[in-house]
Backbone as CSV, one residue per row, in Angstrom:
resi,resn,N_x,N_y,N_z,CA_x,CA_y,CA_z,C_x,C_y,C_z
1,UNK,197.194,230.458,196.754,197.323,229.272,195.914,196.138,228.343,196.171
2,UNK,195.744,228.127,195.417,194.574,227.019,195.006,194.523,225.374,194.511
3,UNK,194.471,224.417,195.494,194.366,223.461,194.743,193.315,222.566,195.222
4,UNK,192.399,222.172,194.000,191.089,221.887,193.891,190.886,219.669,193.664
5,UNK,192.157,219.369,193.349,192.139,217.873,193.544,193.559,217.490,193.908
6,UNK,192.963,216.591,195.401,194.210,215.798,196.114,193.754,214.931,196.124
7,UNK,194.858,213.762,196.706,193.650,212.698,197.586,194.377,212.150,198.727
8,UNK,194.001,211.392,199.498,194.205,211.001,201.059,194.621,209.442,200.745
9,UNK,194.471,208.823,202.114,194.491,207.357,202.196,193.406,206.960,202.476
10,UNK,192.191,207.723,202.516,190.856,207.155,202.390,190.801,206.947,200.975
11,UNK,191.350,206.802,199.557,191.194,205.979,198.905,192.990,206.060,198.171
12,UNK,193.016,206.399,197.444,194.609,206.051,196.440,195.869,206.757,196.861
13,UNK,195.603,207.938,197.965,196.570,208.720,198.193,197.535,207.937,199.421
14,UNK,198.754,208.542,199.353,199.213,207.967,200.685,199.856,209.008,201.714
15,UNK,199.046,209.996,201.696,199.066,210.933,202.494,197.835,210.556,203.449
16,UNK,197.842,210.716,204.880,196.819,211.507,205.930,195.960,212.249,206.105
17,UNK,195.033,212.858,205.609,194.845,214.212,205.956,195.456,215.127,206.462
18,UNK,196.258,214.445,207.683,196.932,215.757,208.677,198.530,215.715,207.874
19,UNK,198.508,214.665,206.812,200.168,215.038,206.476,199.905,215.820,204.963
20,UNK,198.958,215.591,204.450,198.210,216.473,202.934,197.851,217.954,203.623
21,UNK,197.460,217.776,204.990,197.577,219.510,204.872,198.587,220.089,204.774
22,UNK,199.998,219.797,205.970,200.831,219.838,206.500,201.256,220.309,205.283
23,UNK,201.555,219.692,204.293,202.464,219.573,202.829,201.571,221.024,202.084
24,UNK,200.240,220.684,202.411,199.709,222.204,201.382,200.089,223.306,202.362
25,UNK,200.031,223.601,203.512,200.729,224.634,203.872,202.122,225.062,203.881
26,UNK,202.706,224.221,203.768,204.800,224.212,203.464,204.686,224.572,202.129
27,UNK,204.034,223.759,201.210,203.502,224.853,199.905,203.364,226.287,199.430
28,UNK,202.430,226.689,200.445,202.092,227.888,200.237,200.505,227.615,199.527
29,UNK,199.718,226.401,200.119,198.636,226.219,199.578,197.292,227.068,200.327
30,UNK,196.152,227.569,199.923,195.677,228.437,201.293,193.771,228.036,200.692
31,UNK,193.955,227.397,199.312,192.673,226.825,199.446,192.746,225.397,199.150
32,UNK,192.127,224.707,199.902,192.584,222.978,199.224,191.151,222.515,199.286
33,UNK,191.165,221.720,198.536,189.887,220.790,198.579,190.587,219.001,198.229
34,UNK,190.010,218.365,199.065,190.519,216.835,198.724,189.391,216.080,198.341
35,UNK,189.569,215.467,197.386,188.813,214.713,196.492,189.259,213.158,195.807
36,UNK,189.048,212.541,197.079,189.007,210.965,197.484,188.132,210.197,196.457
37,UNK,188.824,209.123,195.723,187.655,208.539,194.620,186.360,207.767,195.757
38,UNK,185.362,207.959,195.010,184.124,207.348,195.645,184.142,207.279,197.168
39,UNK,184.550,208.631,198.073,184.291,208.495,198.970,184.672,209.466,200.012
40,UNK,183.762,209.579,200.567,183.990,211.289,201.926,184.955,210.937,202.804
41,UNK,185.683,210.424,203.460,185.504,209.502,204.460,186.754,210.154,205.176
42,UNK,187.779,210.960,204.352,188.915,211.729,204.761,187.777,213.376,205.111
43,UNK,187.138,213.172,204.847,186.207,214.628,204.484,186.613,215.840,205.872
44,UNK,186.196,215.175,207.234,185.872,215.620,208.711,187.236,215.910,208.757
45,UNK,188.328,215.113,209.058,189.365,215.250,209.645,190.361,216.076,208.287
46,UNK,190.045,216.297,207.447,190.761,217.290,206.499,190.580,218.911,206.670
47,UNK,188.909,218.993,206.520,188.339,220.258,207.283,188.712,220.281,208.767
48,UNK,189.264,219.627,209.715,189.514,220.410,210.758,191.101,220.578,210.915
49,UNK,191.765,219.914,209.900,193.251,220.094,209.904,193.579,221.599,209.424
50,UNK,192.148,221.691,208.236,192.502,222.949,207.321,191.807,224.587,208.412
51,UNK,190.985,223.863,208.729,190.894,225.026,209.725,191.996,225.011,210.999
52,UNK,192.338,224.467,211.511,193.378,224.749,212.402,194.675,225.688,211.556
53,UNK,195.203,224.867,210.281,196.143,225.536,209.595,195.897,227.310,208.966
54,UNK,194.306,227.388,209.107,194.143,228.482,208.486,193.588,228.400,207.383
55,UNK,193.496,227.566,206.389,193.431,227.017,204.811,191.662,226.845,204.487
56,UNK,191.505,227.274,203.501,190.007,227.496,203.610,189.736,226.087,202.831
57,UNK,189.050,225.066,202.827,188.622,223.504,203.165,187.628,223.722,202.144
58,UNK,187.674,223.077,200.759,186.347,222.811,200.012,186.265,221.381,200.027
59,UNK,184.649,220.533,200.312,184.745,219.417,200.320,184.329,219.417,199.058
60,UNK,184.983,218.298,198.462,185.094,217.688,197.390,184.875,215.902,197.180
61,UNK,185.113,215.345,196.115,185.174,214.355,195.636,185.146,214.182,194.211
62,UNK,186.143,212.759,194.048,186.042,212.452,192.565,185.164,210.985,192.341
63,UNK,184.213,210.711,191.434,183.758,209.630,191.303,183.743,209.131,189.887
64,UNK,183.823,207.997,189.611,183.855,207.256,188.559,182.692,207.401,187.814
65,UNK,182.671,207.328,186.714,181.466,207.038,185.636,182.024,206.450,184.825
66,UNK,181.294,205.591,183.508,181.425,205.047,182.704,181.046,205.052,181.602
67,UNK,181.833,205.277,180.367,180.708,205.555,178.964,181.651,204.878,178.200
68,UNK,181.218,204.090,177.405,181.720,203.333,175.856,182.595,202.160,176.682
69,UNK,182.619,201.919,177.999,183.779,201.274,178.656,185.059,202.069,179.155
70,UNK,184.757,203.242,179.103,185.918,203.918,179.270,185.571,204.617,180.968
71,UNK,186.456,205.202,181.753,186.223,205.370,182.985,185.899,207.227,182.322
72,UNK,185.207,207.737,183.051,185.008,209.141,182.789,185.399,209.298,184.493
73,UNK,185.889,210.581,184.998,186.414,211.148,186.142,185.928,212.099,186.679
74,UNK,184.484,212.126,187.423,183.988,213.489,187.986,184.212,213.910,189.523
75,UNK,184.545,215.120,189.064,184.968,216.095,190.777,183.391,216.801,190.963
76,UNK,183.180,216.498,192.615,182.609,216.861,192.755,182.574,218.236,193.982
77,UNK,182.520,219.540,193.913,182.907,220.377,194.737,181.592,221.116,195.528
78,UNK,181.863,221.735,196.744,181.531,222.594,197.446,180.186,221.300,198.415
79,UNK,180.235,220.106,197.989,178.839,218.831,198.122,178.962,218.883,200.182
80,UNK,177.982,218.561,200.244,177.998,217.638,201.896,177.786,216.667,201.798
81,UNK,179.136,216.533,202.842,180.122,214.987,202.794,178.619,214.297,203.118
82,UNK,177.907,214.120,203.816,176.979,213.586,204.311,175.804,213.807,204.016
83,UNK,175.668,213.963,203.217,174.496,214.055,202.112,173.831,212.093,202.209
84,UNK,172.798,211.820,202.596,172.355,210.584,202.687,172.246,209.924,201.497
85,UNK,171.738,210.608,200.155,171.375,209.967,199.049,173.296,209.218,198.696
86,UNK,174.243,210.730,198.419,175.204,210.466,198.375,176.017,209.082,198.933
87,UNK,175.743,209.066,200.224,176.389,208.152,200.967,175.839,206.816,200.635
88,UNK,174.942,206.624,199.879,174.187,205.423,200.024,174.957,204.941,198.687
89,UNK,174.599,206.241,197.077,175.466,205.548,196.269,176.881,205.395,196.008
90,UNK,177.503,206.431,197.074,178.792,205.547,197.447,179.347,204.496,198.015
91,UNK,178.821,203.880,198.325,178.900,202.678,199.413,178.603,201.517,197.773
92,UNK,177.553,201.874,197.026,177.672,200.835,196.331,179.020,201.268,195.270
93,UNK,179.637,202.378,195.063,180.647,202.268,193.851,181.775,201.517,194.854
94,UNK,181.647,201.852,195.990,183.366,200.997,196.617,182.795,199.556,196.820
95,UNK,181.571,199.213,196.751,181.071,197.458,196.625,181.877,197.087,195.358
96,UNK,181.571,197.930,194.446,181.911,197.563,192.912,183.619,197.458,192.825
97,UNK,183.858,198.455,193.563,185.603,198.366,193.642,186.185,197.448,193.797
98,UNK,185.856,196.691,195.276,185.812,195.586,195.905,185.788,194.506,194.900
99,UNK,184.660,194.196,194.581,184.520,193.143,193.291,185.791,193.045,192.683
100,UNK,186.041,194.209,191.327,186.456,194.663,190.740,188.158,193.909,190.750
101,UNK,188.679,194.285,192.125,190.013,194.215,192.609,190.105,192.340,192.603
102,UNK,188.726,192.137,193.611,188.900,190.440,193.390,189.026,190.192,192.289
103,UNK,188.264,190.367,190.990,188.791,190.084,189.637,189.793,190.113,189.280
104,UNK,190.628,190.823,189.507,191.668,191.748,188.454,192.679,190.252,189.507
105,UNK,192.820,190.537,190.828,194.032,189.678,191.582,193.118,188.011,190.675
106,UNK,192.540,187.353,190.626,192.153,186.055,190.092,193.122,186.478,188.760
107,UNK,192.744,187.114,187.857,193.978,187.362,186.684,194.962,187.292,186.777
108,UNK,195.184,188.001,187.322,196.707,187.461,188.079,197.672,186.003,188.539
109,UNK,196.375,185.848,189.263,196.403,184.592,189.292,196.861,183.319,188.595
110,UNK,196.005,183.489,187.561,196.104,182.815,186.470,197.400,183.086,185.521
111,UNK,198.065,184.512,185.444,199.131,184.746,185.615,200.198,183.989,185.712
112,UNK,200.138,183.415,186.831,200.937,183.033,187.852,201.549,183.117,189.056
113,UNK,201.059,184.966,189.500,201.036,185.825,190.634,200.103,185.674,191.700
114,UNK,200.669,185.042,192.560,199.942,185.195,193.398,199.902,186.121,194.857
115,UNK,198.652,187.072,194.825,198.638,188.113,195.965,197.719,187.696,196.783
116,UNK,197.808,188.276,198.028,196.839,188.247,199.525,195.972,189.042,198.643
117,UNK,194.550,188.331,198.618,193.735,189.936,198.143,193.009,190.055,199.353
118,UNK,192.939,189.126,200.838,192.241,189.393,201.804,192.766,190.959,202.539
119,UNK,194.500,190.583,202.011,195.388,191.916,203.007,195.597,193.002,201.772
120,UNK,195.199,192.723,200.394,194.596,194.217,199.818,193.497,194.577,200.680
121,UNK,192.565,193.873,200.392,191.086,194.993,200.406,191.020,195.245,202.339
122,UNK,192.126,194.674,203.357,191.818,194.970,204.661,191.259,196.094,204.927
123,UNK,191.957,196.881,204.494,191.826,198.494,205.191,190.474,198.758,204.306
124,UNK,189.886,198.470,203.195,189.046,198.876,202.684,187.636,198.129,203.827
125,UNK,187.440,196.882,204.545,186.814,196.370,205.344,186.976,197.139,206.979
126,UNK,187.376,198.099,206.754,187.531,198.900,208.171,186.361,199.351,208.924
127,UNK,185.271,199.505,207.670,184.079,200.421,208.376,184.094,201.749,208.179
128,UNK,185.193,202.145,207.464,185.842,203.916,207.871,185.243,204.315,206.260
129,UNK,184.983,203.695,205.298,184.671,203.713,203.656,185.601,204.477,203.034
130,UNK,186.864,203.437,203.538,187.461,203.215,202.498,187.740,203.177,201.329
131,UNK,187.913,203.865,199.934,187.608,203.199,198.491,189.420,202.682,197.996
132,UNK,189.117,201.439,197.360,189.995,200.395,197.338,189.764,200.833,195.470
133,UNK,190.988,200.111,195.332,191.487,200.345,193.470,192.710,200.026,193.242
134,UNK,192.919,199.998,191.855,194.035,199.475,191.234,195.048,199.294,191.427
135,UNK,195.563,200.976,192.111,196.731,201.803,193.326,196.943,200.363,194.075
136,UNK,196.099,199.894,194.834,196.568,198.858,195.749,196.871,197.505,195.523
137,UNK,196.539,196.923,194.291,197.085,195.937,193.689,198.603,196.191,193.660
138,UNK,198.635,197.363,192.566,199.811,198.024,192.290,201.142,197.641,193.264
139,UNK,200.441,198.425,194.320,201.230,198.250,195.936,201.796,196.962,196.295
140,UNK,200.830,195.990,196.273,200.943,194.658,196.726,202.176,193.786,195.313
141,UNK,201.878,194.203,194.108,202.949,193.819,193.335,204.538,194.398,193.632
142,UNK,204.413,195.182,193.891,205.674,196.028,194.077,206.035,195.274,195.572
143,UNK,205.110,194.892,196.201,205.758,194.543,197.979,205.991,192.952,196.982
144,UNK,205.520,192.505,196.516,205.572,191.093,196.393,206.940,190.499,195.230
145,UNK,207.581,191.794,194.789,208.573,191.453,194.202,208.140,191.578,192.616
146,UNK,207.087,191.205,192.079,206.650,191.245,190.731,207.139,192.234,189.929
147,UNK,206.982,193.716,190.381,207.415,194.560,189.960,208.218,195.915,190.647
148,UNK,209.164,196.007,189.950,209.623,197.815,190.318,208.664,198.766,190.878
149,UNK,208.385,199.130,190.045,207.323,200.787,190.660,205.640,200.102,190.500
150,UNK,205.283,200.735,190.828,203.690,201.376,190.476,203.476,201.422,189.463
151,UNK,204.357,202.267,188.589,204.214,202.565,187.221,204.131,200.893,186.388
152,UNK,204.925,200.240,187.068,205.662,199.608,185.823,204.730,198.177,186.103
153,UNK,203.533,197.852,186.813,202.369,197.026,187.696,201.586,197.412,186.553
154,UNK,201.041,199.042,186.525,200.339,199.309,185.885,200.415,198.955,183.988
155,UNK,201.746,199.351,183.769,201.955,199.165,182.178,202.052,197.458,181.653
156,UNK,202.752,196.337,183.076,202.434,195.306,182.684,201.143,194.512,182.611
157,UNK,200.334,194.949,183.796,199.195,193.937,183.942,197.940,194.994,184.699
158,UNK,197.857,196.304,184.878,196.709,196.408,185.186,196.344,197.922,184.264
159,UNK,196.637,198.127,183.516,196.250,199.914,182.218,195.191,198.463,181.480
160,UNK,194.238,199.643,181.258,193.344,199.238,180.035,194.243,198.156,178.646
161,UNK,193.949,196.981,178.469,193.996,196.098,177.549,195.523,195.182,178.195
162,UNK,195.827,195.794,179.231,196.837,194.951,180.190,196.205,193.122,180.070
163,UNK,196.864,192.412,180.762,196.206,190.767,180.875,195.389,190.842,182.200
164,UNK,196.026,191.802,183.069,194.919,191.748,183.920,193.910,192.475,184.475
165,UNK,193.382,193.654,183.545,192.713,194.432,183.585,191.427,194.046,183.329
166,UNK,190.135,194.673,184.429,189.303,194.171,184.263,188.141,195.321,184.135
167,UNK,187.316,195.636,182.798,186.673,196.713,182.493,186.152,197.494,183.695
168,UNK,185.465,198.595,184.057,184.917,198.742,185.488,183.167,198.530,184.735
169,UNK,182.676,198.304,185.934,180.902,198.711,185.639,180.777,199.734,186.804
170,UNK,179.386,200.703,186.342,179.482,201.900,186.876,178.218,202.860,186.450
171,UNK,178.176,203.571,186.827,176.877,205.137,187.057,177.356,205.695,185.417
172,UNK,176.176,206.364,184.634,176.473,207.181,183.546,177.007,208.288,184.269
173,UNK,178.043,208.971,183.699,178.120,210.437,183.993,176.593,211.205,184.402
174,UNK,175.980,211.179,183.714,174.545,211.801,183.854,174.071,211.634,185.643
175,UNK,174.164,210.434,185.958,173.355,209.747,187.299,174.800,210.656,188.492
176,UNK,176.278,210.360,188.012,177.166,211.145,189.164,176.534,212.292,189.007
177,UNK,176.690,213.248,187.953,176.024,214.679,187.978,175.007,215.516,189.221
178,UNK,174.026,213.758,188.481,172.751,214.036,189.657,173.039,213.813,190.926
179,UNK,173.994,213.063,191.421,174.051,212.969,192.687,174.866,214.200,193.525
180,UNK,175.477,214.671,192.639,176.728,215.746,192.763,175.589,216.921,193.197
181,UNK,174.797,216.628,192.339,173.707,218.491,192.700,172.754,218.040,193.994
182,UNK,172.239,216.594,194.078,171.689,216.149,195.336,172.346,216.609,196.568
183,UNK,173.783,216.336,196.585,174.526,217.048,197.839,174.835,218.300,197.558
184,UNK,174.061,219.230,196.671,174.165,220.357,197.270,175.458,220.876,196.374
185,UNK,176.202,220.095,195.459,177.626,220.643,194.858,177.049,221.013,193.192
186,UNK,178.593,221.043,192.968,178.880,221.257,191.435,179.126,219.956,190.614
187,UNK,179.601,219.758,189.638,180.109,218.942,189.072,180.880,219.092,187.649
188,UNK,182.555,218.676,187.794,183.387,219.354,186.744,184.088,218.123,186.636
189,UNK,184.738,217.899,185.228,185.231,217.029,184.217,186.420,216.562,184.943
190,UNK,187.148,216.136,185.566,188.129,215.683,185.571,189.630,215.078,184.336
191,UNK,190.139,216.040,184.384,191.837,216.186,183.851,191.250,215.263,182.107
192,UNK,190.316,216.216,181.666,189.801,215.838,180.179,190.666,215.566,179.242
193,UNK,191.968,216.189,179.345,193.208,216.055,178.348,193.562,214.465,178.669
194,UNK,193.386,213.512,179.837,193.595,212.244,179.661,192.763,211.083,179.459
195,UNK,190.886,211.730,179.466,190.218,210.954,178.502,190.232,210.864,177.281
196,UNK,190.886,212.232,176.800,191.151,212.606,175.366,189.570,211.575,174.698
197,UNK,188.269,212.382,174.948,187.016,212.492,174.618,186.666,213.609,174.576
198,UNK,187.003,214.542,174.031,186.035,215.926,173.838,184.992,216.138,173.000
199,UNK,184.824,215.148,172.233,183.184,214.551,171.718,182.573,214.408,172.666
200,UNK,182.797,213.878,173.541,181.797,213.633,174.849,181.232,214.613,175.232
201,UNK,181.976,215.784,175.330,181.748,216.771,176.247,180.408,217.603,175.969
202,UNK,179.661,218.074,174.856,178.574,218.379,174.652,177.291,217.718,175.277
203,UNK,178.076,216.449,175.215,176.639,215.487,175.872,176.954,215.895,177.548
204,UNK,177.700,215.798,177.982,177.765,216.011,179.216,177.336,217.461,179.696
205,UNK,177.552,218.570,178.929,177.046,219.536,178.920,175.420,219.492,179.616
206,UNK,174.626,218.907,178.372,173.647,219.149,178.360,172.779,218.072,179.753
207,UNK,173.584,216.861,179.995,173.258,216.443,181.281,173.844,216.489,182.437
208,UNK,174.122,217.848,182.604,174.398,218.806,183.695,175.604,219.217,184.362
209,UNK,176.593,218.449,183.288,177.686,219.031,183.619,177.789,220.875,183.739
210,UNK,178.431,221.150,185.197,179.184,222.504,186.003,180.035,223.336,184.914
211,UNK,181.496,222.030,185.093,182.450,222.962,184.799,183.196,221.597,184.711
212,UNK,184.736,222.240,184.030,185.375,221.264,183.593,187.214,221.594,184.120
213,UNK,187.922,220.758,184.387,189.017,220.886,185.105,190.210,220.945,183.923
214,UNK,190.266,222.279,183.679,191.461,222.812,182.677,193.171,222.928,183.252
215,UNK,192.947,223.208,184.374,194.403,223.157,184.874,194.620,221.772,185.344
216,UNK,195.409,220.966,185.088,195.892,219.734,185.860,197.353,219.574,185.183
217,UNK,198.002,218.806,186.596,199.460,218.675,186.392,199.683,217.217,185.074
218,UNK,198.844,217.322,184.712,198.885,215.834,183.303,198.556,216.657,182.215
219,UNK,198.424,218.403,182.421,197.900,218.582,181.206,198.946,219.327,180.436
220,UNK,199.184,219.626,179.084,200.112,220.742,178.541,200.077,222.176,178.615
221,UNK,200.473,222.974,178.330,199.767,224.462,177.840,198.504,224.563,176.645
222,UNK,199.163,223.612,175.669,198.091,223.012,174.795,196.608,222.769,174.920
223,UNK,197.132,222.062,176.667,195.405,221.402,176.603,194.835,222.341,177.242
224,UNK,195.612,222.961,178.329,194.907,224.171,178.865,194.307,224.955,178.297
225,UNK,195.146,225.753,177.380,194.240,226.616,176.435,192.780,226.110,175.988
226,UNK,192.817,224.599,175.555,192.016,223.942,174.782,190.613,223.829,175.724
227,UNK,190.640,223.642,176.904,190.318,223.687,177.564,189.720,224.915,178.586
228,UNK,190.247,225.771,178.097,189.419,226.851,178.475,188.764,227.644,177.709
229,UNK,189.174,227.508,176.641,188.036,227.672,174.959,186.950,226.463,174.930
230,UNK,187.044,226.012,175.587,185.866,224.690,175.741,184.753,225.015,176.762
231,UNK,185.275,225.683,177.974,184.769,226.129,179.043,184.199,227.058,178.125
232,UNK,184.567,228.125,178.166,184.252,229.300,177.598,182.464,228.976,176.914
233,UNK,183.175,228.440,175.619,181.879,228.279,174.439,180.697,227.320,174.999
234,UNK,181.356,226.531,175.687,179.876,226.323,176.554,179.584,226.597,178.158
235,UNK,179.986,227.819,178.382,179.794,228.509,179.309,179.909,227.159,180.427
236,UNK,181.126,226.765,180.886,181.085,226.390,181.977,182.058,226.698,183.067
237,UNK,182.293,226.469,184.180,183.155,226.972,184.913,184.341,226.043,184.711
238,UNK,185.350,226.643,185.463,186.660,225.853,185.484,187.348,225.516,187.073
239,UNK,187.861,224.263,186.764,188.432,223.954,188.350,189.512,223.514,187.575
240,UNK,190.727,223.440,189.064,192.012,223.013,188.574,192.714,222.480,189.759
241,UNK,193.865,221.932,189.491,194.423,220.986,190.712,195.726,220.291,190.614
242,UNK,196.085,219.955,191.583,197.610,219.064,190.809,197.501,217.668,190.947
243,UNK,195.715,217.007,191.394,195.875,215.598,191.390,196.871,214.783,192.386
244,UNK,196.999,215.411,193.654,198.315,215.256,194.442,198.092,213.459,194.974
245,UNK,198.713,212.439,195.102,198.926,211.489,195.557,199.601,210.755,196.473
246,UNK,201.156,212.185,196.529,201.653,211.755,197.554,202.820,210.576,197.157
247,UNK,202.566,210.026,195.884,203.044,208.914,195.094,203.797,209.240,193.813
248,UNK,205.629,208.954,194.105,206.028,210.120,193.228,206.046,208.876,191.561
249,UNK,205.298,207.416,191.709,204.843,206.804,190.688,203.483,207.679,189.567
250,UNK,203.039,208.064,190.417,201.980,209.116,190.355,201.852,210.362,189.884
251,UNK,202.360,210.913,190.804,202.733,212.286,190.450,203.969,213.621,189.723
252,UNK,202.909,214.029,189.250,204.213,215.206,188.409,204.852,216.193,189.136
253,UNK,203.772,217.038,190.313,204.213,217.667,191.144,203.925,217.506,192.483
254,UNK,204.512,218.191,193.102,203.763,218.158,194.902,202.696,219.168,194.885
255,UNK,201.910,219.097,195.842,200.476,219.626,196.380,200.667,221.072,195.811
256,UNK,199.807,221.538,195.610,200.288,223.299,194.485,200.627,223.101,193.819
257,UNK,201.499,222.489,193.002,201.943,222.296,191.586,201.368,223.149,190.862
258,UNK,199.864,222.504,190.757,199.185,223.061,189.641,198.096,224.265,190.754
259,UNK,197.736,225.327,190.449,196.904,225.903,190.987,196.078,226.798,190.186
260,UNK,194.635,226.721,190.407,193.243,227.241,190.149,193.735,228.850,190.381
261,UNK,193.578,229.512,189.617,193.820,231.522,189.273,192.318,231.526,190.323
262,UNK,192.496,232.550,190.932,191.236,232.992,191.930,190.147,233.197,191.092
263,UNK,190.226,234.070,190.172,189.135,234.490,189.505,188.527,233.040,189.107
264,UNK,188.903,232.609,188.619,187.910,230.732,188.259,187.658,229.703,189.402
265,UNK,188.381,230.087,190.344,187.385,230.111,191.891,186.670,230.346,192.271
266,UNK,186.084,232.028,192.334,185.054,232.530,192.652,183.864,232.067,191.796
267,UNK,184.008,231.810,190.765,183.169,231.489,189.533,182.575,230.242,189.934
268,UNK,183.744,229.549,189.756,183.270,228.178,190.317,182.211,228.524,191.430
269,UNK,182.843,228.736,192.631,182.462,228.834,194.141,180.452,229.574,193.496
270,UNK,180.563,230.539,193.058,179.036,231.294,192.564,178.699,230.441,191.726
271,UNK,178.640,229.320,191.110,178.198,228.508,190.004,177.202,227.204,191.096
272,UNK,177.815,227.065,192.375,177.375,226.506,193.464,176.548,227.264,194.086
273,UNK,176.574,228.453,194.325,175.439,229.014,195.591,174.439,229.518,194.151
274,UNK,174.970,229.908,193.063,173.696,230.011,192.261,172.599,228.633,192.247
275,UNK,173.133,227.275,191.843,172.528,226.145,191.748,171.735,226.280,192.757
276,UNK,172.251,226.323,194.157,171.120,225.843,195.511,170.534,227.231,195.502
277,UNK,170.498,228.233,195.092,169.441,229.262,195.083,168.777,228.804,194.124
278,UNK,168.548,228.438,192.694,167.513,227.779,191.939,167.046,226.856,192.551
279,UNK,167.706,225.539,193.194,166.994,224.553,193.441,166.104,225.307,194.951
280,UNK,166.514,225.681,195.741,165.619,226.255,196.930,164.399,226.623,196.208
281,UNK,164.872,227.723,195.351,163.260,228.325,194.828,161.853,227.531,193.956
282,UNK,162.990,226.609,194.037,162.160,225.424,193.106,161.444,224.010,193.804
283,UNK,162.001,224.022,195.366,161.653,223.101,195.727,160.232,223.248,196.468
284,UNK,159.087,222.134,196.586,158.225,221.663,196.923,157.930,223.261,198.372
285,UNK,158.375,222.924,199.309,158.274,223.533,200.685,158.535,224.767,200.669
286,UNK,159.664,225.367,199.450,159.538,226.651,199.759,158.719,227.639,199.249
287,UNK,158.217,226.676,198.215,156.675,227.622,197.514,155.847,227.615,198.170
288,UNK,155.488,226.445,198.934,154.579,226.316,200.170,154.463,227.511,201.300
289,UNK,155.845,228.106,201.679,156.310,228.507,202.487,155.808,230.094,201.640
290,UNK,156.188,230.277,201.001,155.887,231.592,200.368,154.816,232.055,199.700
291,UNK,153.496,230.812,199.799,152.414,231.416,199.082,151.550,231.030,200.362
C-alpha cells in the first residue's frame, strides 16, 4: 500500500511523525511519503520512524502557489529535505503564512472575535519551521467557543469569500516547479478535482509540471478516470494519497485510504532519477569532467 500525501504537526496535521507512522503501519501502509505544507521540518524524524517500522520513506512536500488568486497545491516528491535553495524559499512562504494568519485573526477581530494570535502562531516561532495556516485559526475558534468543528470556522469566516478570509500572496506554480527540480524532486498537481482548473493544466505542463495527483480521498471515480486521461495525453506521471490529517474535520479516510497502484509508483519514482540523470549530464562540471 502506497500513500504519497500526509501531513504531520510540522504544519496542519495533528499527528507526530512517530504517531503518522505508527497509524500507516496498523494500516497496512509500506510506502509513505509526508508532505507538510511549506516545509521539511517533520522530514528527519519521519524517515527514521519509517525505517525502523520497515516502510520505505519518500520525502516529500506540498507547497502553495498562486494563479488568478486562487491557491494552486504542489507535491513535491523524492526532493532533499535540505536542499539550501529550497530551505531559503521556504522560510519565506511560512513568513507569508505568518502575516497572512495576523490578517485573517484582525478580521476577526473586527468581527467581534477575539483570539490570542501570539498563542496561534507560538509553535510556529519555535525555530523547528513550523508552517502555520488557517487549520490553526480554525483550532483556536473551536477552543474559544465561536465554533463547533473545524469545518464549521472554515464555512463561517475563513473558505474563500468568508468575512474573514484573506487572499494568499505567493510563488507562480512555474517558480515551485523550479524549486521542486532544484532539490533534486518531481513535481505533481495536487488533488486537481478540488481546484476544479483543468484549463490550467496545459500551462503547467509546459512549465514543468511532473505529474499530477489522480488518486485522492476528495476525489470521485469520475475524477479519477478524468484524471488519468489527463495524465496520459500529456504524458505525465501520477501520484496519489489520502491527504491524511489526522483531523476527522478533515478527513475522509485514515492513512491508506486512498493508495497509489505500484505501477504509477515506479513511474513516478523513474520520472525522478530520469530528471537528475538529464540535469547531471547537463550540468556545468560534469562536461568539464568528461571532456
Amino acid at each position: 500500500m502506497i500513500d504519497l500525501h500526509t501531513h504531520t504537526t510540522a504544519s496542519d496535521g495533528r499527528c507526530s511523525p512517530a504517531e503518522l507512522v505508527a497509524r500507516a503501519v496498523a494500516a497496512g501502509v509500506g510506502v509513505l511519503s509526508v508532505t507538510d505544507h511549506d516545509t521539511t521540518a517533520a522530514a528527519a524524524a519521519s524517515a527514521a520512524e519509517c525505517a525502523h517500522a520497515g516502510v520505505e520513506f519518500v520525502p516529500g512536500i506540498e507547497i502553495t502557489a498562486v494563479v488568478d488568486g486562487l491557491d494552486v497545491h504542489v507535491l513535491g516528491y523524492f526532493i532533499d529535505p535540505d536542499a539550501a535553495a529550497l530551505s531559503g524559499f521556504l522560510t519565506q512562504q511560512r513568513e507569508r503564512r505568518v502575516e497572512r494568519v495576523r490578517q485573517m485573526v484582525t478580521r476577526l477581530a473586527a468581527l467581534g472575535i477575539e483570539l490570542d494570535v501570539d498563542a496561534i502562531l507560538r509553535p510556529s516561532q519555535s525555530g523547528q519551521g513550523r508552517a502555520v495556516g488557517r487549520p490553526w485559526i480554525a483550532r483556536a475558534l473551536v477552543d474559544g467557543g465561536h465554533v463547533a468543528t473545524t469545518a464549521e470556522a472554515f464555512e463561517k469566516y475563513l473558505k474563500t469569500g468568508a468575512p474573514a478570509f484573506v487572499p494568499r500572496v505567493g510563488p507562480t506554480p512555474a517558480d515551485v516547479f523550479a524549486q521542486i527540480h532544484h532539490a533534486e524532486g518531481v513535481a505533481s498537481l495536487a488533488h486537481p478535482g478540488l481546484l476544479r482548473r483543468d484549463d490550467l493544466i496545459p500551462g503547467f505542463v509546459v512549465s514543468g509540471l511532473d505529474a499530477i495527483e489522480a488518486h485522492h480521498s476528495k476525489h470521485s471515480l469520475h475524477d479519477v478516470e478524468r484524471y488519468l486521461t489527463i495524465a496520459r495525453d500529456h504524458r505525465l506521471a501520477v501520484s496519489g494519497g489520502s491527504d491524511y490529517h489526522g483531523d476527522p474535520s478533515h478527513d475522509v479516510g485514515g492513512v491508506g485510504s486512498v493508495a497509489l497502484p505500484i505501477e504509477l509508483f515506479h513511474d513516478l519514482k523513474g520520472r525522478c532519477a530520469t530528471r537528475r540523470a538529464t540535469a547531471t549530464s547537463l550540468s556545468p562540471s560534469t562536461s568539464t569532467r568528461s571532456s
